[in-house]
mmCIF entry with sequence, helices, sheets and N, C-alpha, C, O atoms, coordinates in Angstrom:
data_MODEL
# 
_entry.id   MODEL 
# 
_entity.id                         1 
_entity.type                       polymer 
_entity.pdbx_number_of_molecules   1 
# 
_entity_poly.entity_id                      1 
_entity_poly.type                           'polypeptide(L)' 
_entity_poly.nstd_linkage                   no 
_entity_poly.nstd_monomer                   no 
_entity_poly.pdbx_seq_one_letter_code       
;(UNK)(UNK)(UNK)(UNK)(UNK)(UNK)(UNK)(UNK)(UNK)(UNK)(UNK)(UNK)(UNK)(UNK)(UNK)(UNK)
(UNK)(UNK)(UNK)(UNK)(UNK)(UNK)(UNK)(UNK)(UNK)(UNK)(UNK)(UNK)(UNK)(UNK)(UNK)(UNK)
(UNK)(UNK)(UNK)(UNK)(UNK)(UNK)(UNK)(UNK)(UNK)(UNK)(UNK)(UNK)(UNK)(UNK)(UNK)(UNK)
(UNK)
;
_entity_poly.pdbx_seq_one_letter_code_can   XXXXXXXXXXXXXXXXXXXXXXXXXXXXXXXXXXXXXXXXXXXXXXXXX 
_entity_poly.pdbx_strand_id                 A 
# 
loop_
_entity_poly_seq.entity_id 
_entity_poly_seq.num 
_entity_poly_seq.mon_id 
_entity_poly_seq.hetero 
1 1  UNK n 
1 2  UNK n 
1 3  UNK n 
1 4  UNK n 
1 5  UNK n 
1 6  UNK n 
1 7  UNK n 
1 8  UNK n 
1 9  UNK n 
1 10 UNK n 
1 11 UNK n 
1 12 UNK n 
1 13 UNK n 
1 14 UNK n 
1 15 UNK n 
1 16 UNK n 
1 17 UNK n 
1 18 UNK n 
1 19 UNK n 
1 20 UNK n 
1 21 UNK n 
1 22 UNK n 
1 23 UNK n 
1 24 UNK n 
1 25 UNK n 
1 26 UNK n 
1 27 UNK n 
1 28 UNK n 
1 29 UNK n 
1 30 UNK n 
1 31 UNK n 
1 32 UNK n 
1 33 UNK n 
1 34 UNK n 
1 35 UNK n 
1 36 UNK n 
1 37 UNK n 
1 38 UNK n 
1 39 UNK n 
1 40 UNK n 
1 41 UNK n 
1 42 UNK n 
1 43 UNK n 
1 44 UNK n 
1 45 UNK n 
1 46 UNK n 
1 47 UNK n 
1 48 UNK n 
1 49 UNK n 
# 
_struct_asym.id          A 
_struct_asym.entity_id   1 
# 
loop_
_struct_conf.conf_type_id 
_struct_conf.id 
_struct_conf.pdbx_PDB_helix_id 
_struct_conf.beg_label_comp_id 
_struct_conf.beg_label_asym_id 
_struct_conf.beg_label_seq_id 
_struct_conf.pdbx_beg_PDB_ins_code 
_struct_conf.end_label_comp_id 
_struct_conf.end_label_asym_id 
_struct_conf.end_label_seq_id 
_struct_conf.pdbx_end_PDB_ins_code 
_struct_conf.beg_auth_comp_id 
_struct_conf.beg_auth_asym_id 
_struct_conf.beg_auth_seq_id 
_struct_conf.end_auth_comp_id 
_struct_conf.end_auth_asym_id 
_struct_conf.end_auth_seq_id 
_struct_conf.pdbx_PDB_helix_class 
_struct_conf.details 
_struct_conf.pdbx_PDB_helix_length 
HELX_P HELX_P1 AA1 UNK A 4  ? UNK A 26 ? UNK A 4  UNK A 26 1 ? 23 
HELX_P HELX_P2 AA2 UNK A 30 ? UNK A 46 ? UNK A 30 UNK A 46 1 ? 17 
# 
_struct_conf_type.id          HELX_P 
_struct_conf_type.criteria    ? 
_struct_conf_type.reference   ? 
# 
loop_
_atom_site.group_PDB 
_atom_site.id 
_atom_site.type_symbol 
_atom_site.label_atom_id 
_atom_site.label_alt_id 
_atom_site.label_comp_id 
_atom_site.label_asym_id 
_atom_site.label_entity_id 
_atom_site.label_seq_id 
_atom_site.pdbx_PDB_ins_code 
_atom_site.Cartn_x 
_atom_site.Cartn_y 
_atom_site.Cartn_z 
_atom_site.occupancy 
_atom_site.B_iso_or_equiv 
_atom_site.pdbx_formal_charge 
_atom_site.auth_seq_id 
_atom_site.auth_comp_id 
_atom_site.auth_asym_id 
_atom_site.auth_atom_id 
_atom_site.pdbx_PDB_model_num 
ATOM 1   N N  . UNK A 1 1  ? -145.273 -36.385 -77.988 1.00 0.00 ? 1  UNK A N  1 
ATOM 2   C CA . UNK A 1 1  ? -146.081 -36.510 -76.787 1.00 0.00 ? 1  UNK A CA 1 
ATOM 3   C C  . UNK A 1 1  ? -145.194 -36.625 -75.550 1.00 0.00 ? 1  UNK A C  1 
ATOM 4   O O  . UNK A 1 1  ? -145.493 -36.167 -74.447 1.00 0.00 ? 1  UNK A O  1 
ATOM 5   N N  . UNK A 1 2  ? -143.949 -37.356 -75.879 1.00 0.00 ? 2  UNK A N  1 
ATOM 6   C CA . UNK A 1 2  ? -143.151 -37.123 -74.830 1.00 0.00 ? 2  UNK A CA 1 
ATOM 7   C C  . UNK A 1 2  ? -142.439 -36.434 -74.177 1.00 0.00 ? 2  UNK A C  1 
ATOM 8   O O  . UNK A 1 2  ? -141.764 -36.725 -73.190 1.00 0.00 ? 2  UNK A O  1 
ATOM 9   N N  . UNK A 1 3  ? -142.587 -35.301 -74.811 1.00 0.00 ? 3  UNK A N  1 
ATOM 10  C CA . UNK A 1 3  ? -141.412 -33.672 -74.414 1.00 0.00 ? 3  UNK A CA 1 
ATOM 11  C C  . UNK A 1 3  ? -142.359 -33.404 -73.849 1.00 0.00 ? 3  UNK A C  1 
ATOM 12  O O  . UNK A 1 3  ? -142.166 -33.645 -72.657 1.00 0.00 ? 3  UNK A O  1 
ATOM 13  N N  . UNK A 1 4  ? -143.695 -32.880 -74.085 1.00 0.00 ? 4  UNK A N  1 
ATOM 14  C CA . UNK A 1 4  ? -145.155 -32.782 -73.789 1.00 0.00 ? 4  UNK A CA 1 
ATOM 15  C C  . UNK A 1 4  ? -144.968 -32.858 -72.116 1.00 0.00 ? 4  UNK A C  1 
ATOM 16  O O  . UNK A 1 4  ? -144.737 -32.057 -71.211 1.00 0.00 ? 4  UNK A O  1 
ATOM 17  N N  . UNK A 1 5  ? -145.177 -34.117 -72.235 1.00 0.00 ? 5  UNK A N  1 
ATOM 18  C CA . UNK A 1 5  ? -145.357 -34.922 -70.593 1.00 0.00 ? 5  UNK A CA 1 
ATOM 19  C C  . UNK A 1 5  ? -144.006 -34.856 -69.893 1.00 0.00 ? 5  UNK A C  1 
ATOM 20  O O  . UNK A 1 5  ? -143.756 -35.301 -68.773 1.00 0.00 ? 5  UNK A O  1 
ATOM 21  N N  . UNK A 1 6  ? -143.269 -34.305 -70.629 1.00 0.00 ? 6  UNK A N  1 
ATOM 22  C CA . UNK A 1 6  ? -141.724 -33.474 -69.203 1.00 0.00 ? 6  UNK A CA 1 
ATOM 23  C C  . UNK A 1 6  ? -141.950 -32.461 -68.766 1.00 0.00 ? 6  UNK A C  1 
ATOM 24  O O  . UNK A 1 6  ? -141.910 -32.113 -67.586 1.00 0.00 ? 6  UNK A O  1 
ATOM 25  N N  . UNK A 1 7  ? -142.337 -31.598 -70.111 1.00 0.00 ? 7  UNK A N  1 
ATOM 26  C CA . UNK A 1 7  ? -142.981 -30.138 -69.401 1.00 0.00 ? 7  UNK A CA 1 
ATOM 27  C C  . UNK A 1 7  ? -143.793 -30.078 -68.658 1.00 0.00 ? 7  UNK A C  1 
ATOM 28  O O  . UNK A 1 7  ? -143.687 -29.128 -67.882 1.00 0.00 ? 7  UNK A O  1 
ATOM 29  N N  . UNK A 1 8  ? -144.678 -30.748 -68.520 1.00 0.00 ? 8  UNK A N  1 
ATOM 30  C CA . UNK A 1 8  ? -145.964 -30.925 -67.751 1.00 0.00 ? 8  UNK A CA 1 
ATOM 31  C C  . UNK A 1 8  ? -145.329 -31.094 -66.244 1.00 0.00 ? 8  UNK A C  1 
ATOM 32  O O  . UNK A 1 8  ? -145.508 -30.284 -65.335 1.00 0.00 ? 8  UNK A O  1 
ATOM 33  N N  . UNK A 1 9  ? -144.529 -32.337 -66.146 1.00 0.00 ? 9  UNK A N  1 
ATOM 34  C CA . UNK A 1 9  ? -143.957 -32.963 -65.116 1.00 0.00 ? 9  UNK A CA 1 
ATOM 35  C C  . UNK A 1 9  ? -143.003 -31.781 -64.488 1.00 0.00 ? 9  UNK A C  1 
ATOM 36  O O  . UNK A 1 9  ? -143.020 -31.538 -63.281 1.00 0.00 ? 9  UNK A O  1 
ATOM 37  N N  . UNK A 1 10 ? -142.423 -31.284 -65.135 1.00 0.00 ? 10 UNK A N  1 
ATOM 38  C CA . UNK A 1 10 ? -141.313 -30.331 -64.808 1.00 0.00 ? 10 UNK A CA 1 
ATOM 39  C C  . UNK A 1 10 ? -141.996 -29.362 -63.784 1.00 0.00 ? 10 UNK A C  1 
ATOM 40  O O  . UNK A 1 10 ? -141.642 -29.165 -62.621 1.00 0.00 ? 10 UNK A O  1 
ATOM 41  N N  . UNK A 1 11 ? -143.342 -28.639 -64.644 1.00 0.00 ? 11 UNK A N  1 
ATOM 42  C CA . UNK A 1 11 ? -143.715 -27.047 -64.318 1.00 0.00 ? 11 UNK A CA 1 
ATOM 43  C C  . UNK A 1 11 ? -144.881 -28.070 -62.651 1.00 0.00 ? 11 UNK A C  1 
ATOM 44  O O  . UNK A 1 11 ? -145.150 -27.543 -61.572 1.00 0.00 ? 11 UNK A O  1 
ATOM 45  N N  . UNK A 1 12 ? -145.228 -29.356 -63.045 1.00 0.00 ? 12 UNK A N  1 
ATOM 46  C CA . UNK A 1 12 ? -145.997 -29.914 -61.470 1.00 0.00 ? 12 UNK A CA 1 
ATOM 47  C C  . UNK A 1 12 ? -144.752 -29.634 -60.696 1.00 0.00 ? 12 UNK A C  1 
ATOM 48  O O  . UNK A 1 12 ? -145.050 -28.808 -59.834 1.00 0.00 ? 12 UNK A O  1 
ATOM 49  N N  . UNK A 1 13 ? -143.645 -29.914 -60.629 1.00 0.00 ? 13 UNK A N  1 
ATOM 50  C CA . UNK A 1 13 ? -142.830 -30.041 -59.533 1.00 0.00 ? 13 UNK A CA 1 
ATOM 51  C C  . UNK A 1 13 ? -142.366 -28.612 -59.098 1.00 0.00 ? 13 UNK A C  1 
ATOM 52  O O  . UNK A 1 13 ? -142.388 -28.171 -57.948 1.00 0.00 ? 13 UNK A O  1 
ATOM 53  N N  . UNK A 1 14 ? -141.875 -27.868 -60.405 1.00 0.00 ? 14 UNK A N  1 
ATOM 54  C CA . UNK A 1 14 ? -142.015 -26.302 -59.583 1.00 0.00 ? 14 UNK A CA 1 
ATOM 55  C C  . UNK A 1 14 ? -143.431 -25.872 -58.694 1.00 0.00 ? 14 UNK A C  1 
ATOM 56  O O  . UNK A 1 14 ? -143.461 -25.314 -57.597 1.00 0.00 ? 14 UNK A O  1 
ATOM 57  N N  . UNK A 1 15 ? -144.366 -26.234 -59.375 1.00 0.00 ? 15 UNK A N  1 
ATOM 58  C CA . UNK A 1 15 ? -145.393 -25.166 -58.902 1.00 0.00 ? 15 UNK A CA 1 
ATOM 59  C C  . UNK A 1 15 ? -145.693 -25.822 -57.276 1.00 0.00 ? 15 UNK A C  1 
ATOM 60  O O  . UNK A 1 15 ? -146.084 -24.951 -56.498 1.00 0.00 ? 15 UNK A O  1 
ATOM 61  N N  . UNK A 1 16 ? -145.526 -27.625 -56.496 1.00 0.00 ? 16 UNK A N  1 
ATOM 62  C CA . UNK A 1 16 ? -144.965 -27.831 -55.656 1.00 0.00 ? 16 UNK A CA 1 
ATOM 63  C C  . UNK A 1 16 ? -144.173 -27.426 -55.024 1.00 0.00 ? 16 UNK A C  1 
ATOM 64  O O  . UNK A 1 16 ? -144.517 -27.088 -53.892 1.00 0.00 ? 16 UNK A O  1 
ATOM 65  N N  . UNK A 1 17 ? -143.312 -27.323 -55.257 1.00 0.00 ? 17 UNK A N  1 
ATOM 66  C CA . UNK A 1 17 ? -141.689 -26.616 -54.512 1.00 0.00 ? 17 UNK A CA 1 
ATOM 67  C C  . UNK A 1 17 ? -142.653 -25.189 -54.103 1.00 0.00 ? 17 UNK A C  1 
ATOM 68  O O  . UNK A 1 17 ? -143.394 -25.090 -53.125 1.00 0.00 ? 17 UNK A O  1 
ATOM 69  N N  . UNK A 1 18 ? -142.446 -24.352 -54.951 1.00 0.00 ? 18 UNK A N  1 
ATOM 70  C CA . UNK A 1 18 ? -143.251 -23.051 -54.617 1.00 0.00 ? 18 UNK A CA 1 
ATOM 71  C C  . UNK A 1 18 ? -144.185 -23.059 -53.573 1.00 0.00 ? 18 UNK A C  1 
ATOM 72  O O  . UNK A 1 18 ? -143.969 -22.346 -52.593 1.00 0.00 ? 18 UNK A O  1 
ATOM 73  N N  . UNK A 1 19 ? -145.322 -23.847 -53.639 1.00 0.00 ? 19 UNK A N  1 
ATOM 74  C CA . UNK A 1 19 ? -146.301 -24.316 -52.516 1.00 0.00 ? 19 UNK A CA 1 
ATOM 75  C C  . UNK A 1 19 ? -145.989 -24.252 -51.229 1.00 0.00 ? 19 UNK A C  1 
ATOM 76  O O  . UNK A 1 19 ? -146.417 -23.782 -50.174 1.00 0.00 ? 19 UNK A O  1 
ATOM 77  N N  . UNK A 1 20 ? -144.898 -25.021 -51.751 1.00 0.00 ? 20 UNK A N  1 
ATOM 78  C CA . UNK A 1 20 ? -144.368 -25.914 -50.264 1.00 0.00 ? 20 UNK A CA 1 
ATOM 79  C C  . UNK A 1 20 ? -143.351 -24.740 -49.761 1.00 0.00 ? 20 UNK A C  1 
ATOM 80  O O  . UNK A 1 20 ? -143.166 -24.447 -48.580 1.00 0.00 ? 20 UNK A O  1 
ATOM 81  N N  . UNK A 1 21 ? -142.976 -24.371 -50.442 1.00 0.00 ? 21 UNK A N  1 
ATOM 82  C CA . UNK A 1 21 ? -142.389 -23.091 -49.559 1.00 0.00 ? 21 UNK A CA 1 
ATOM 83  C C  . UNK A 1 21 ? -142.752 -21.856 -48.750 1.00 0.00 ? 21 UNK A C  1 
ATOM 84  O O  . UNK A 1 21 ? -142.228 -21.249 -47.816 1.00 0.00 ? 21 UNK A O  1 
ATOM 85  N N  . UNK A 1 22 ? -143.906 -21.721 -49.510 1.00 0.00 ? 22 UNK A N  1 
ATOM 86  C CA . UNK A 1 22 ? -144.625 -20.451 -49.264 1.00 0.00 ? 22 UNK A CA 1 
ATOM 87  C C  . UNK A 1 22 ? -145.264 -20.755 -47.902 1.00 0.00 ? 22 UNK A C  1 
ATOM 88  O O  . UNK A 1 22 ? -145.277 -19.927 -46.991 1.00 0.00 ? 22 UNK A O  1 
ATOM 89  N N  . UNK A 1 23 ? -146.087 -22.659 -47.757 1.00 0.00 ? 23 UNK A N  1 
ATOM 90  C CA . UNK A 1 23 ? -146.982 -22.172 -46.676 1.00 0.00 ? 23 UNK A CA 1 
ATOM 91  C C  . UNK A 1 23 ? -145.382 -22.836 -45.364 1.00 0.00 ? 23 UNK A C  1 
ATOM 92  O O  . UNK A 1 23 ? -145.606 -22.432 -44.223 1.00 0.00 ? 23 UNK A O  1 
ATOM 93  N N  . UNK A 1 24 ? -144.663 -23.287 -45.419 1.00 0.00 ? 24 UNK A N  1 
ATOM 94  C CA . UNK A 1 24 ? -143.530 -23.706 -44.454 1.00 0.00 ? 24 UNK A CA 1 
ATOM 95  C C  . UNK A 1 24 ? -143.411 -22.208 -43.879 1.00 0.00 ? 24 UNK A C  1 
ATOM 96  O O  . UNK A 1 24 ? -143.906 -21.994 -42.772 1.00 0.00 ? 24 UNK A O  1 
ATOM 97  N N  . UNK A 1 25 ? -142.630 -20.913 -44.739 1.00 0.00 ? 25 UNK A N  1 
ATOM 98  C CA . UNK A 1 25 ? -142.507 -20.299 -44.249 1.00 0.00 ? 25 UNK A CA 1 
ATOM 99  C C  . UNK A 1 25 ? -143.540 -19.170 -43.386 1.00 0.00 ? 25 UNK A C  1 
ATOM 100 O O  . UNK A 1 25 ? -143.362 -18.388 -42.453 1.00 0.00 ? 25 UNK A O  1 
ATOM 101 N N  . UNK A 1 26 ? -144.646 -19.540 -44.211 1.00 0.00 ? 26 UNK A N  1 
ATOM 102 C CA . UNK A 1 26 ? -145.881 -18.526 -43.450 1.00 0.00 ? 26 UNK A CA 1 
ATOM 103 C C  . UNK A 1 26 ? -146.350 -19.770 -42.199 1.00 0.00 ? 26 UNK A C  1 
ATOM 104 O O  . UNK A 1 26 ? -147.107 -19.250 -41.379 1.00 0.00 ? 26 UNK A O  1 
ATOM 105 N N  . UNK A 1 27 ? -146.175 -20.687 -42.010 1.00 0.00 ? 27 UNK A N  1 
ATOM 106 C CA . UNK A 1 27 ? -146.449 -21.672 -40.894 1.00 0.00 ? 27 UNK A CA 1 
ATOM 107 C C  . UNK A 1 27 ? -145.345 -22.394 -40.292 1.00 0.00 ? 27 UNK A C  1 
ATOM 108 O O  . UNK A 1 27 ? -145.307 -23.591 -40.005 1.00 0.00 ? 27 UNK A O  1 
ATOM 109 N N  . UNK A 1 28 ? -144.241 -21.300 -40.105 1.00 0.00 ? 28 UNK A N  1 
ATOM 110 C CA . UNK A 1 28 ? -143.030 -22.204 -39.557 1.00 0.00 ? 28 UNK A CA 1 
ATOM 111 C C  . UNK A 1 28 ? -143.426 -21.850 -37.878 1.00 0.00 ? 28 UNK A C  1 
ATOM 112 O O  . UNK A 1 28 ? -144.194 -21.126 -37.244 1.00 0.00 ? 28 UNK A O  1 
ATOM 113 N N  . UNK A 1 29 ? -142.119 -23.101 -37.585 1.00 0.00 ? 29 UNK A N  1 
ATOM 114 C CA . UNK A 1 29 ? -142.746 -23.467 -36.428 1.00 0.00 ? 29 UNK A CA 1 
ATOM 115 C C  . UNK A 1 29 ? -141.814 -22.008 -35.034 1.00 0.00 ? 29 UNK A C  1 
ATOM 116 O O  . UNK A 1 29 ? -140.684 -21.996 -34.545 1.00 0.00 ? 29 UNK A O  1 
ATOM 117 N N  . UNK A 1 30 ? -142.834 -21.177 -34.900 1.00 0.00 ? 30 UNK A N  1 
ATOM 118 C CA . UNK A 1 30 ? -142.224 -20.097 -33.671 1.00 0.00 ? 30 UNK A CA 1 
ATOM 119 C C  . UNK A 1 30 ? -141.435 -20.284 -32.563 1.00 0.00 ? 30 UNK A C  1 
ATOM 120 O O  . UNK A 1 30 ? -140.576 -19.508 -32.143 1.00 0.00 ? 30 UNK A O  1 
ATOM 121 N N  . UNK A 1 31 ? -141.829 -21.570 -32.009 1.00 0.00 ? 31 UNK A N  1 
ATOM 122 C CA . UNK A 1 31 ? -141.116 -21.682 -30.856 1.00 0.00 ? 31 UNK A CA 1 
ATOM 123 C C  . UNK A 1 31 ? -139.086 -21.896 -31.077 1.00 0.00 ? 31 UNK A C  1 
ATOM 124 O O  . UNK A 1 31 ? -138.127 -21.525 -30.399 1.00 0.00 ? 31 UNK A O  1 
ATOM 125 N N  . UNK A 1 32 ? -139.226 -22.638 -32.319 1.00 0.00 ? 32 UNK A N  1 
ATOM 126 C CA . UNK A 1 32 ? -137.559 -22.537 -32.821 1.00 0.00 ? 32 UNK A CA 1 
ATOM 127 C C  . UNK A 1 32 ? -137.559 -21.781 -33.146 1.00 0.00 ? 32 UNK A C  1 
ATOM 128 O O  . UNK A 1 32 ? -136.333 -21.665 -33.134 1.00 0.00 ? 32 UNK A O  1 
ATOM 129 N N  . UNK A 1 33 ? -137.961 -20.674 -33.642 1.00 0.00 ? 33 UNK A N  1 
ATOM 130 C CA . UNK A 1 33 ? -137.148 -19.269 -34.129 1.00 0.00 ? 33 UNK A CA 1 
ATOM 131 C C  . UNK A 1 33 ? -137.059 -18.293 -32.839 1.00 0.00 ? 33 UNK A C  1 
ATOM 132 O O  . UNK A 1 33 ? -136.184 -17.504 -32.483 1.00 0.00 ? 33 UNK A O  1 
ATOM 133 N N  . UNK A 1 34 ? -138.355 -18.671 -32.256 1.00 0.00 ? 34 UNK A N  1 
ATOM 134 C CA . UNK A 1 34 ? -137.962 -17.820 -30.712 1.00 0.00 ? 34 UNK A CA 1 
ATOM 135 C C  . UNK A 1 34 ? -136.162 -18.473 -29.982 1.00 0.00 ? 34 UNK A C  1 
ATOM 136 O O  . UNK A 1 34 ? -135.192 -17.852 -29.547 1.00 0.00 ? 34 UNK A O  1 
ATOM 137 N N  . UNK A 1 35 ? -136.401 -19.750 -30.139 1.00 0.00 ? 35 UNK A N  1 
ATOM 138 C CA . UNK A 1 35 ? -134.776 -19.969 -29.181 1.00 0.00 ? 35 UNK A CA 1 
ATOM 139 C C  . UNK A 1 35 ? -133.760 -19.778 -30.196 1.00 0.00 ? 35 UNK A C  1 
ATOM 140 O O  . UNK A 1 35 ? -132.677 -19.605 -29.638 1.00 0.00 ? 35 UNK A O  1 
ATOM 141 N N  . UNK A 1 36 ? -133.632 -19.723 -31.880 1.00 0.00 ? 36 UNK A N  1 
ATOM 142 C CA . UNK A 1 36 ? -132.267 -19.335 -32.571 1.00 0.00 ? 36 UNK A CA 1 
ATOM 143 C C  . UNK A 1 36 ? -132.504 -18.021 -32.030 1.00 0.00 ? 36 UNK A C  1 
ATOM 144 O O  . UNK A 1 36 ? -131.520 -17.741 -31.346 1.00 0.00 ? 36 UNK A O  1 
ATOM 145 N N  . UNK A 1 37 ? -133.168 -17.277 -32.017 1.00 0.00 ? 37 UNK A N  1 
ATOM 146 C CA . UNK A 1 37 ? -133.190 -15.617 -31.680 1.00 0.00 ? 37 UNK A CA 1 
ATOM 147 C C  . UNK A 1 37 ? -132.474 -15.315 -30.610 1.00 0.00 ? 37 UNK A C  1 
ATOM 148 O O  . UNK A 1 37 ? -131.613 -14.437 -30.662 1.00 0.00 ? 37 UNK A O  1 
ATOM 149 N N  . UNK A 1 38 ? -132.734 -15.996 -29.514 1.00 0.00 ? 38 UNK A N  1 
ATOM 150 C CA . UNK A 1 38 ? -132.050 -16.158 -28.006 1.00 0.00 ? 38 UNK A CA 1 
ATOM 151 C C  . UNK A 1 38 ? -130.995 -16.766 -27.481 1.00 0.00 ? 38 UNK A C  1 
ATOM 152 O O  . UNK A 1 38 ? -130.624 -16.609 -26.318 1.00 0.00 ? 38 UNK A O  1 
ATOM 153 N N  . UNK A 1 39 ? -130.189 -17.857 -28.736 1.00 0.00 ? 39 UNK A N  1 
ATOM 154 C CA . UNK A 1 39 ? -129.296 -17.619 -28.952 1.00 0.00 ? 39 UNK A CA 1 
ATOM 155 C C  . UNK A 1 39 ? -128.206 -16.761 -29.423 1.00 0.00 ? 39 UNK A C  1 
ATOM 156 O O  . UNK A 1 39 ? -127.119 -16.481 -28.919 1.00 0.00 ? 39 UNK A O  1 
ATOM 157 N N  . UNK A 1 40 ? -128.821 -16.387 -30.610 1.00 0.00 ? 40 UNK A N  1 
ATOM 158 C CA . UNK A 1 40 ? -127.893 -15.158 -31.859 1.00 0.00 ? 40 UNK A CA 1 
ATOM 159 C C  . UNK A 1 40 ? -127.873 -13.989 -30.276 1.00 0.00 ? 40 UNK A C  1 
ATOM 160 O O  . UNK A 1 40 ? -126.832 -13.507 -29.829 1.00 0.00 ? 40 UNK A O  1 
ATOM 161 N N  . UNK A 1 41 ? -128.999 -13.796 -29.791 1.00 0.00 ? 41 UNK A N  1 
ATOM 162 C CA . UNK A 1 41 ? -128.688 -12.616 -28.836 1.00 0.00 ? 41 UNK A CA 1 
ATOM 163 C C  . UNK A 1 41 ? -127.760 -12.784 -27.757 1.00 0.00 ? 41 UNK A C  1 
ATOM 164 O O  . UNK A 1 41 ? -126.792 -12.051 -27.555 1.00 0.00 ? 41 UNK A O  1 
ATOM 165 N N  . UNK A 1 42 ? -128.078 -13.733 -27.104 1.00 0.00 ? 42 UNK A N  1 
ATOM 166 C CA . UNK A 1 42 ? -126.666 -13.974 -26.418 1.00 0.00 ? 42 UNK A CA 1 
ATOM 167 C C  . UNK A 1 42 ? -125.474 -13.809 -26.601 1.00 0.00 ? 42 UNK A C  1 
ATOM 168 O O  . UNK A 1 42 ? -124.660 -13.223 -25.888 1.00 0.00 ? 42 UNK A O  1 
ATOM 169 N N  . UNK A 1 43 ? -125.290 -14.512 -27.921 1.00 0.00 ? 43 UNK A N  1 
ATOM 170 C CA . UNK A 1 43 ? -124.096 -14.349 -28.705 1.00 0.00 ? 43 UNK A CA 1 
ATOM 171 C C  . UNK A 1 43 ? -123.201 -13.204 -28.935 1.00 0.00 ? 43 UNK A C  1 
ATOM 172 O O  . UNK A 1 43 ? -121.993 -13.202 -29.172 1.00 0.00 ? 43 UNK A O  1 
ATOM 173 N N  . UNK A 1 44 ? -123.965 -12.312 -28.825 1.00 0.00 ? 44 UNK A N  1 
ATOM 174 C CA . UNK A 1 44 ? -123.760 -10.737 -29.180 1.00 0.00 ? 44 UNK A CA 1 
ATOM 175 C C  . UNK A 1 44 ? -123.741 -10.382 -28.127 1.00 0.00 ? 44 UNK A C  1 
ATOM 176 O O  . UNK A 1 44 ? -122.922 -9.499  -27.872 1.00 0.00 ? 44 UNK A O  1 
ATOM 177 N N  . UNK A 1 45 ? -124.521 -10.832 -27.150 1.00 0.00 ? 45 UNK A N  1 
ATOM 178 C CA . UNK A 1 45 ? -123.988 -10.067 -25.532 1.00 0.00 ? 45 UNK A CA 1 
ATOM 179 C C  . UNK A 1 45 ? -122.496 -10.522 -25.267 1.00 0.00 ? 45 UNK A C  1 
ATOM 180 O O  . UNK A 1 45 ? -121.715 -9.624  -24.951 1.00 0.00 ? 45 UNK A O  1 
ATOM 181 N N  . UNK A 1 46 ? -122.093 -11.596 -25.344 1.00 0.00 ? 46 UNK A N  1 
ATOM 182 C CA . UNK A 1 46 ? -120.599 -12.051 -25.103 1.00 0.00 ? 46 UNK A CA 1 
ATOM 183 C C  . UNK A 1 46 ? -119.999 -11.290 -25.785 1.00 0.00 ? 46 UNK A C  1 
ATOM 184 O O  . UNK A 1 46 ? -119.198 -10.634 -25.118 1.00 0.00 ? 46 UNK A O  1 
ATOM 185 N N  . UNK A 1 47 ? -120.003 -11.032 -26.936 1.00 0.00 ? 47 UNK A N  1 
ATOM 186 C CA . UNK A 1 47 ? -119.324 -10.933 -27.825 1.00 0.00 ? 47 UNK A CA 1 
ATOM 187 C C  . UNK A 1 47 ? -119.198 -8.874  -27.621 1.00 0.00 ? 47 UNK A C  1 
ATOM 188 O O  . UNK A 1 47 ? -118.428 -8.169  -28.273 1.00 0.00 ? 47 UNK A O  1 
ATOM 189 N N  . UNK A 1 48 ? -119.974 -8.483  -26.788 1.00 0.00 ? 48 UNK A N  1 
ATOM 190 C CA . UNK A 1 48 ? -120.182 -6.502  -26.212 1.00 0.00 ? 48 UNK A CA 1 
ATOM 191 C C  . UNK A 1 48 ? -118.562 -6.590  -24.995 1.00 0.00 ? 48 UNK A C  1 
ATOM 192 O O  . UNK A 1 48 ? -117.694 -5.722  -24.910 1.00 0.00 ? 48 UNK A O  1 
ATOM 193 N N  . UNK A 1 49 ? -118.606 -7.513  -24.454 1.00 0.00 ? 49 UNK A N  1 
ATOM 194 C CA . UNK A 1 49 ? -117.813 -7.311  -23.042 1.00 0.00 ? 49 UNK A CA 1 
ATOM 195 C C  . UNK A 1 49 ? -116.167 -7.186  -23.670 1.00 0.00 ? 49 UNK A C  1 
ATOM 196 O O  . UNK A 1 49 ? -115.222 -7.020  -22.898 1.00 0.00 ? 49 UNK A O  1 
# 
C-alpha cells in the first residue's frame, strides 16, 4: 500500500508542476516581457555602431 501512495503522490506533483506551468506561461505577466524586449533591443543597437 505504500509504493501505492508514492506513485500516487509522485504523478499529483507532476501533473501540478505541468499545470502550473502551462497557465504561468499562457498568463505571464506582458508588461516585463515588453521591457526585457527593450532592453535585448537596445543592446543590439549598441552593439550595430
Amino acid at each position: 500500500m505504500g509504493l501505492e501512495a508514492l506513485y500516487f503522490f509522485g504523478a499529483l506533483v507532476l501533473l501540478t508542476a505541468l499545470i502550473y506551468g502551462t497557465l504561468s506561461y499562457r498568463y505571464r505577466n506582458k508588461s516585463a516581457t515588453r521591457v526585457g524586449e527593450e532592453i535585448t533591443r537596445e543592446r543590439y543597437r549598441r552593439n550595430e555602431g
